[in-house]
N, C-alpha and C positions, 0 to 999 in steps of 0.2 A: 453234911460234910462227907468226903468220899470215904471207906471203910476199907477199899480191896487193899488188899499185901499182896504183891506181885513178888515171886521167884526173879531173882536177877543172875543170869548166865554171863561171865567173865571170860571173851575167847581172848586169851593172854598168850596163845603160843604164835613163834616166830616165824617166818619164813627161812631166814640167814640162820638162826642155832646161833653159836657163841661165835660165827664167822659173820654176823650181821653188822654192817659199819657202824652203827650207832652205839651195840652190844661194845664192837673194840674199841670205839673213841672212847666210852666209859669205864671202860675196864673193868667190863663186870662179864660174867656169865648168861647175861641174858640179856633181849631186848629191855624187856619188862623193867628189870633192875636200874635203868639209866638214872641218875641223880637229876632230879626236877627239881630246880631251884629249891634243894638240901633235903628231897623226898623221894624215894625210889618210884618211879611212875606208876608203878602197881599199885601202890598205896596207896597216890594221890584218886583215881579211880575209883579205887573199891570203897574208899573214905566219903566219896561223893556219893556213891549211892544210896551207905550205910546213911549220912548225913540226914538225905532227901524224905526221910522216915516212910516210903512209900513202899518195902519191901520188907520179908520176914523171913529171905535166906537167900541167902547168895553162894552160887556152884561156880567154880575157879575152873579153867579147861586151860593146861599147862602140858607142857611134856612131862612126863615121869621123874628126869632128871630132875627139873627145875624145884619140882613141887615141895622140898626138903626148902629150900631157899623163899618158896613163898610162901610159905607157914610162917616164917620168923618174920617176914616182911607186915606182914598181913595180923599178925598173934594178937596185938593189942585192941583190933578191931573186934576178934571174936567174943567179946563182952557185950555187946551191942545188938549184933545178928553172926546166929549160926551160919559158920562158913567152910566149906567141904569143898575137896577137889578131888579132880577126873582127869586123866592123862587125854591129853588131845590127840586126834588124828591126825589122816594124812589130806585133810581141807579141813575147810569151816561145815561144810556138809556132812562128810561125815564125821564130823566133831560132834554139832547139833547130834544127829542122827544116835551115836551112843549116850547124850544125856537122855532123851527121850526114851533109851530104854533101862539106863541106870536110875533114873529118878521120874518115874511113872505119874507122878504125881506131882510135877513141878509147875504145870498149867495154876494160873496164869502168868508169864514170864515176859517179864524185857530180857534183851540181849545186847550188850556192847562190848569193846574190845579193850584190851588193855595197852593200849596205844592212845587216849582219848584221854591224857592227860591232864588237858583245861578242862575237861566237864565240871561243872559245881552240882553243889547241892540243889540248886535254885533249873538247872539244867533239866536233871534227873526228873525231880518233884512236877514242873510245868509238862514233862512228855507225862506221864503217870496223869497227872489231872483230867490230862483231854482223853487219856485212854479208857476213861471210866464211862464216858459217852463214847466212845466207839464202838457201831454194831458192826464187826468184821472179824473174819479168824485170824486176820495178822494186821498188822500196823509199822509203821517205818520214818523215822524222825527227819524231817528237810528242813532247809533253812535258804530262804531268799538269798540270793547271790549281793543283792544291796547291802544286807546286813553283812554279810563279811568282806566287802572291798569298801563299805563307806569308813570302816573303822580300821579293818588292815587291808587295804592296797597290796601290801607286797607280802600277804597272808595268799598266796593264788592256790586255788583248788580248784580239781574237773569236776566242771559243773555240768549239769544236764538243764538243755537247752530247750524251750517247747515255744509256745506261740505265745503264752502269757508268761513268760519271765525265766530265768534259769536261778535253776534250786541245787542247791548240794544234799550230800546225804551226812546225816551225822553220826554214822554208826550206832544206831539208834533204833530197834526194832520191837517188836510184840509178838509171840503167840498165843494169841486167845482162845484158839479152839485145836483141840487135835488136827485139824486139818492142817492146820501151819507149820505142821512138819513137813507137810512133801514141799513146800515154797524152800527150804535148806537146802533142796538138793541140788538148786542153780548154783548155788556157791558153788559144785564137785568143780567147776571151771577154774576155780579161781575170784569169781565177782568180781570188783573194781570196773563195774563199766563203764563210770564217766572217761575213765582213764583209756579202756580200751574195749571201746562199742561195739566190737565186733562177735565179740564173747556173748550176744545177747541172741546171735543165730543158733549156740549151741542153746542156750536158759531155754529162748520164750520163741524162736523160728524167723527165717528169714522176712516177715512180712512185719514183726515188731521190731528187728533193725531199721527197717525201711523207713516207718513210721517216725522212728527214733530219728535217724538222719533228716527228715524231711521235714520237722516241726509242726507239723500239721494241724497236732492234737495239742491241747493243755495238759498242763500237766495230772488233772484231776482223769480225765477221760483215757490218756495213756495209763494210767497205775491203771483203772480200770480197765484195760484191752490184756494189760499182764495178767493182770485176776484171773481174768476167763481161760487165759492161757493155758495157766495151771492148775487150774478149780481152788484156787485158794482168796478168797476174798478180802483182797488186800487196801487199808485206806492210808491216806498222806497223816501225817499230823507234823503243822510247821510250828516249828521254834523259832523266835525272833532274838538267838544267840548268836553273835559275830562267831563266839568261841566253839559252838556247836560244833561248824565240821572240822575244824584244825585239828586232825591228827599227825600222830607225829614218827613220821614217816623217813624222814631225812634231815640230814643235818641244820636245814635252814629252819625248819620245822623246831629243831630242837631252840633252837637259836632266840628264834620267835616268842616259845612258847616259855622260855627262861625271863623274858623280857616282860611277857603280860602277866605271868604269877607277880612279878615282884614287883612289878606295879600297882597289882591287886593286892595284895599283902601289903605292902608300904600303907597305902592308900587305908587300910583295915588300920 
Protein backbone atom coordinates (compact mmCIF):
# COMPACT_ATOMS: atom_id res chain seq x y z
CA UNK A 1 0.00 0.00 0.00
CA UNK A 2 1.22 3.50 -0.81
CA UNK A 3 2.81 5.35 2.48
CA UNK A 4 3.75 9.06 0.91
CA UNK A 5 1.86 12.05 2.81
CA UNK A 6 1.93 14.69 0.30
CA UNK A 7 1.99 18.47 1.48
CA UNK A 8 -1.33 20.01 -0.27
CA UNK A 9 -0.95 23.91 -1.25
CA UNK A 10 -4.48 25.71 -1.39
CA UNK A 11 -4.17 28.72 -4.07
CA UNK A 12 -7.52 30.36 -2.56
CA UNK A 13 -6.90 33.81 -3.53
CA UNK A 14 -9.02 35.79 -6.06
CA UNK A 15 -8.59 37.72 -9.03
CA UNK A 16 -11.93 40.24 -8.46
CA UNK A 17 -11.08 40.80 -4.31
CA UNK A 18 -14.65 41.44 -2.78
CA UNK A 19 -15.42 43.20 -6.28
CA UNK A 20 -15.46 39.58 -7.88
CA UNK A 21 -19.12 38.72 -9.40
CA UNK A 22 -19.56 35.75 -7.76
CA UNK A 23 -17.94 37.23 -4.16
CA UNK A 24 -21.08 40.01 -4.80
CA UNK A 25 -23.80 37.63 -5.94
CA UNK A 26 -23.05 35.91 -2.53
CA UNK A 27 -22.63 38.38 -0.37
CA UNK A 28 -19.56 37.56 1.08
CA UNK A 29 -16.22 38.95 1.27
CA UNK A 30 -14.59 36.66 -0.74
CA UNK A 31 -14.60 34.38 -3.84
CA UNK A 32 -13.66 31.40 -1.66
CA UNK A 33 -16.66 32.22 0.80
CA UNK A 34 -19.55 31.64 -1.89
CA UNK A 35 -22.19 29.19 -0.23
CA UNK A 36 -21.93 25.78 -1.97
CA UNK A 37 -24.98 23.99 -1.65
CA UNK A 38 -25.00 25.32 2.43
CA UNK A 39 -20.91 25.11 2.46
CA UNK A 40 -18.52 27.94 2.09
CA UNK A 41 -16.41 26.68 -1.05
CA UNK A 42 -13.37 26.75 0.77
CA UNK A 43 -14.42 24.25 2.95
CA UNK A 44 -15.92 21.97 0.70
CA UNK A 45 -12.02 21.71 -0.86
CA UNK A 46 -9.83 21.63 1.90
CA UNK A 47 -12.41 18.92 3.33
CA UNK A 48 -11.77 16.82 0.22
CA UNK A 49 -8.32 16.81 0.58
CA UNK A 50 -8.30 16.43 4.27
CA UNK A 51 -10.91 13.41 3.47
CA UNK A 52 -8.58 11.72 0.80
CA UNK A 53 -6.13 10.67 3.78
CA UNK A 54 -3.26 11.22 1.26
CA UNK A 55 -1.72 14.23 2.87
CA UNK A 56 -0.22 15.27 6.43
CA UNK A 57 -0.55 19.32 5.92
CA UNK A 58 -2.17 21.57 4.03
CA UNK A 59 -0.70 25.51 3.33
CA UNK A 60 -3.83 27.94 2.52
CA UNK A 61 -2.38 30.92 0.16
CA UNK A 62 -5.13 33.62 0.66
CA UNK A 63 -4.79 37.44 0.95
CA UNK A 64 -3.78 38.71 4.29
CA UNK A 65 -7.36 40.14 4.61
CA UNK A 66 -9.11 37.22 4.02
CA UNK A 67 -6.99 34.80 6.21
CA UNK A 68 -8.86 35.96 9.63
CA UNK A 69 -12.25 34.55 7.78
CA UNK A 70 -10.48 31.39 6.74
CA UNK A 71 -9.54 30.19 9.91
CA UNK A 72 -13.06 30.24 11.13
CA UNK A 73 -14.13 28.64 7.77
CA UNK A 74 -11.57 26.08 7.94
CA UNK A 75 -11.19 25.68 12.30
CA UNK A 76 -13.00 22.51 12.50
CA UNK A 77 -10.78 20.68 9.85
CA UNK A 78 -7.63 21.49 11.80
CA UNK A 79 -8.15 18.28 14.03
CA UNK A 80 -7.53 16.05 11.24
CA UNK A 81 -4.31 17.71 9.53
CA UNK A 82 -2.34 20.73 10.52
CA UNK A 83 -3.29 23.65 8.59
CA UNK A 84 -1.40 27.03 8.22
CA UNK A 85 -1.57 30.07 5.94
CA UNK A 86 0.51 32.34 3.68
CA UNK A 87 -0.75 35.61 2.34
CA UNK A 88 -0.70 35.19 -1.59
CA UNK A 89 0.90 37.22 -4.24
CA UNK A 90 0.45 39.12 -7.05
CA UNK A 91 0.10 35.50 -9.44
CA UNK A 92 0.06 31.94 -8.75
CA UNK A 93 3.82 32.11 -9.58
CA UNK A 94 4.83 34.20 -7.37
CA UNK A 95 2.56 32.69 -4.78
CA UNK A 96 4.08 29.15 -5.41
CA UNK A 97 7.50 30.93 -5.37
CA UNK A 98 6.97 32.33 -1.47
CA UNK A 99 5.66 28.96 -0.23
CA UNK A 100 8.81 27.31 -1.58
CA UNK A 101 10.62 29.66 0.51
CA UNK A 102 8.31 29.87 3.62
CA UNK A 103 8.06 26.13 3.88
CA UNK A 104 11.39 24.55 2.72
CA UNK A 105 10.41 21.46 3.47
CA UNK A 106 6.95 21.16 2.01
CA UNK A 107 8.28 18.76 -0.96
CA UNK A 108 6.37 16.42 -1.74
CA UNK A 109 3.21 18.45 -2.63
CA UNK A 110 0.05 18.58 -4.65
CA UNK A 111 -1.33 21.89 -5.46
CA UNK A 112 -5.01 22.97 -6.23
CA UNK A 113 -7.11 25.95 -6.08
CA UNK A 114 -9.86 26.94 -3.96
CA UNK A 115 -12.24 27.25 -6.77
CA UNK A 116 -12.46 23.33 -7.39
CA UNK A 117 -15.40 23.06 -5.34
CA UNK A 118 -16.74 19.57 -6.71
CA UNK A 119 -13.45 17.84 -5.98
CA UNK A 120 -14.17 14.76 -3.59
CA UNK A 121 -12.29 12.76 -1.63
CA UNK A 122 -12.21 9.88 -4.06
CA UNK A 123 -10.85 12.79 -6.59
CA UNK A 124 -7.99 13.83 -4.54
CA UNK A 125 -7.00 10.12 -3.24
CA UNK A 126 -7.00 8.43 -7.33
CA UNK A 127 -4.36 11.72 -8.52
CA UNK A 128 -2.06 10.89 -5.15
CA UNK A 129 -2.21 7.05 -6.13
CA UNK A 130 -0.77 7.31 -9.55
CA UNK A 131 1.54 9.87 -8.14
CA UNK A 132 3.45 7.35 -6.24
CA UNK A 133 4.55 5.69 -9.66
CA UNK A 134 5.41 8.68 -11.11
CA UNK A 135 9.05 9.18 -11.90
CA UNK A 136 9.06 13.00 -12.81
CA UNK A 137 9.75 16.45 -10.88
CA UNK A 138 6.03 17.65 -11.57
CA UNK A 139 2.91 15.98 -12.39
CA UNK A 140 -0.49 17.70 -13.58
CA UNK A 141 -4.03 16.17 -13.28
CA UNK A 142 -6.27 15.80 -16.94
CA UNK A 143 -9.39 14.56 -17.60
CA UNK A 144 -10.70 13.30 -21.10
CA UNK A 145 -13.00 15.84 -22.64
CA UNK A 146 -15.54 12.48 -23.02
CA UNK A 147 -15.90 12.23 -19.43
CA UNK A 148 -17.00 15.77 -18.91
CA UNK A 149 -19.63 16.37 -21.91
CA UNK A 150 -20.87 12.61 -21.67
CA UNK A 151 -22.30 13.38 -18.26
CA UNK A 152 -22.50 17.30 -18.41
CA UNK A 153 -22.98 18.66 -21.93
CA UNK A 154 -23.67 21.98 -20.86
CA UNK A 155 -20.67 21.65 -18.03
CA UNK A 156 -18.33 23.30 -21.29
CA UNK A 157 -14.61 23.82 -20.47
CA UNK A 158 -11.33 25.03 -22.68
CA UNK A 159 -10.12 21.98 -23.53
CA UNK A 160 -6.80 21.41 -25.12
CA UNK A 161 -6.96 19.77 -28.25
CA UNK A 162 -4.06 17.33 -29.58
CA UNK A 163 -4.31 14.48 -32.25
CA UNK A 164 -5.40 11.63 -29.68
CA UNK A 165 -8.37 13.42 -27.97
CA UNK A 166 -8.93 16.78 -25.94
CA UNK A 167 -8.08 16.69 -22.12
CA UNK A 168 -9.03 19.49 -19.71
CA UNK A 169 -6.78 20.37 -16.82
CA UNK A 170 -8.22 19.74 -13.30
CA UNK A 171 -6.35 22.13 -11.30
CA UNK A 172 -4.52 19.37 -10.17
CA UNK A 173 -0.74 19.52 -10.04
CA UNK A 174 2.60 17.88 -8.15
CA UNK A 175 5.96 18.82 -7.15
CA UNK A 176 8.12 16.04 -6.70
CA UNK A 177 11.38 17.30 -6.90
CA UNK A 178 12.81 20.88 -6.21
CA UNK A 179 12.94 21.45 -9.82
CA UNK A 180 9.24 22.03 -10.06
CA UNK A 181 9.51 25.20 -8.69
CA UNK A 182 10.87 26.88 -11.74
CA UNK A 183 7.57 25.10 -13.95
CA UNK A 184 5.44 28.06 -11.38
CA UNK A 185 6.89 30.59 -12.99
CA UNK A 186 4.70 30.22 -16.37
CA UNK A 187 1.84 31.05 -14.29
CA UNK A 188 3.74 34.86 -13.67
CA UNK A 189 1.27 35.30 -17.06
CA UNK A 190 -1.54 34.46 -15.75
CA UNK A 191 -2.01 30.50 -17.10
CA UNK A 192 -5.41 29.56 -18.20
CA UNK A 193 -4.18 28.49 -21.58
CA UNK A 194 -6.84 26.39 -22.80
CA UNK A 195 -8.81 29.65 -22.54
CA UNK A 196 -6.10 31.81 -23.95
CA UNK A 197 -3.35 29.97 -26.07
CA UNK A 198 -1.58 32.55 -26.89
CA UNK A 199 -0.01 33.17 -23.33
CA UNK A 200 1.98 29.82 -24.10
CA UNK A 201 4.71 32.19 -26.47
CA UNK A 202 5.37 33.99 -23.28
CA UNK A 203 5.57 30.14 -20.74
CA UNK A 204 7.21 27.72 -23.28
CA UNK A 205 8.14 29.99 -27.03
CA UNK A 206 6.64 30.49 -30.08
CA UNK A 207 7.25 27.07 -31.59
CA UNK A 208 5.09 25.35 -28.45
CA UNK A 209 2.23 27.64 -29.56
CA UNK A 210 2.58 26.51 -33.01
CA UNK A 211 2.63 22.85 -32.00
CA UNK A 212 -0.29 23.60 -29.76
CA UNK A 213 -2.34 25.16 -32.60
CA UNK A 214 -1.48 22.57 -35.13
CA UNK A 215 -2.34 19.17 -33.16
CA UNK A 216 0.25 17.54 -34.44
CA UNK A 217 1.55 15.90 -31.35
CA UNK A 218 -0.48 13.73 -28.48
CA UNK A 219 -0.86 14.82 -25.82
CA UNK A 220 1.77 12.64 -24.04
CA UNK A 221 4.78 13.91 -26.48
CA UNK A 222 3.42 17.73 -26.24
CA UNK A 223 3.67 17.71 -22.07
CA UNK A 224 6.89 16.29 -23.05
CA UNK A 225 8.22 19.10 -25.55
CA UNK A 226 7.10 21.51 -22.51
CA UNK A 227 9.28 19.51 -20.13
CA UNK A 228 12.37 20.18 -22.21
CA UNK A 229 11.09 23.60 -22.46
CA UNK A 230 11.80 24.32 -18.99
CA UNK A 231 13.96 21.56 -17.74
CA UNK A 232 11.29 20.37 -15.50
CA UNK A 233 10.07 17.02 -16.19
CA UNK A 234 6.77 17.03 -16.24
CA UNK A 235 3.97 13.78 -16.62
CA UNK A 236 0.05 13.59 -17.42
CA UNK A 237 -1.81 11.78 -14.76
CA UNK A 238 -5.54 11.35 -16.20
CA UNK A 239 -8.60 11.31 -13.93
CA UNK A 240 -11.61 9.68 -15.18
CA UNK A 241 -13.84 12.45 -13.09
CA UNK A 242 -16.59 14.38 -15.10
CA UNK A 243 -16.35 16.66 -11.94
CA UNK A 244 -12.55 16.98 -12.19
CA UNK A 245 -12.12 20.12 -14.27
CA UNK A 246 -15.53 22.01 -13.27
CA UNK A 247 -14.25 24.86 -11.63
CA UNK A 248 -16.15 27.46 -10.64
CA UNK A 249 -15.44 30.27 -12.37
CA UNK A 250 -18.90 32.02 -13.14
CA UNK A 251 -22.18 32.08 -12.41
CA UNK A 252 -23.13 29.14 -14.60
CA UNK A 253 -20.51 27.25 -12.99
CA UNK A 254 -21.97 28.10 -9.72
CA UNK A 255 -25.28 27.04 -10.87
CA UNK A 256 -24.10 23.79 -12.14
CA UNK A 257 -22.06 23.04 -9.49
CA UNK A 258 -25.27 23.66 -6.70
CA UNK A 259 -27.05 21.05 -8.87
CA UNK A 260 -24.42 18.12 -8.89
CA UNK A 261 -23.65 18.47 -4.84
CA UNK A 262 -27.20 18.01 -4.17
CA UNK A 263 -27.68 15.40 -6.31
CA UNK A 264 -24.59 13.85 -4.87
CA UNK A 265 -25.71 14.32 -1.25
CA UNK A 266 -29.37 13.42 -1.94
CA UNK A 267 -28.23 10.32 -3.63
CA UNK A 268 -25.74 9.79 -0.13
Amino acid sequence: MPDTRYTALVLAATRGGPRDPLAQAGNVSHKAFIDLAGTPMLRRVVDAVVASGRVRQIIVSIEAEAMDEARQVLASLESHVPITYTPSRESIGTSVAAVEQAYPGAMPMIITTGDNGLHTSEIIKSFCDQLDAVDADAALGLTDARHVLEKYPDGARAFHRFRDGSFSSCNLYAFLSPKAYRGAAIFNGGGQFGKKPKRLIGAFGLIAFLLYKSRLLKVRPFIGFLSRAIGVKTAPVFLPFAEGPIDIDRMNDWELAERIIREREGAA
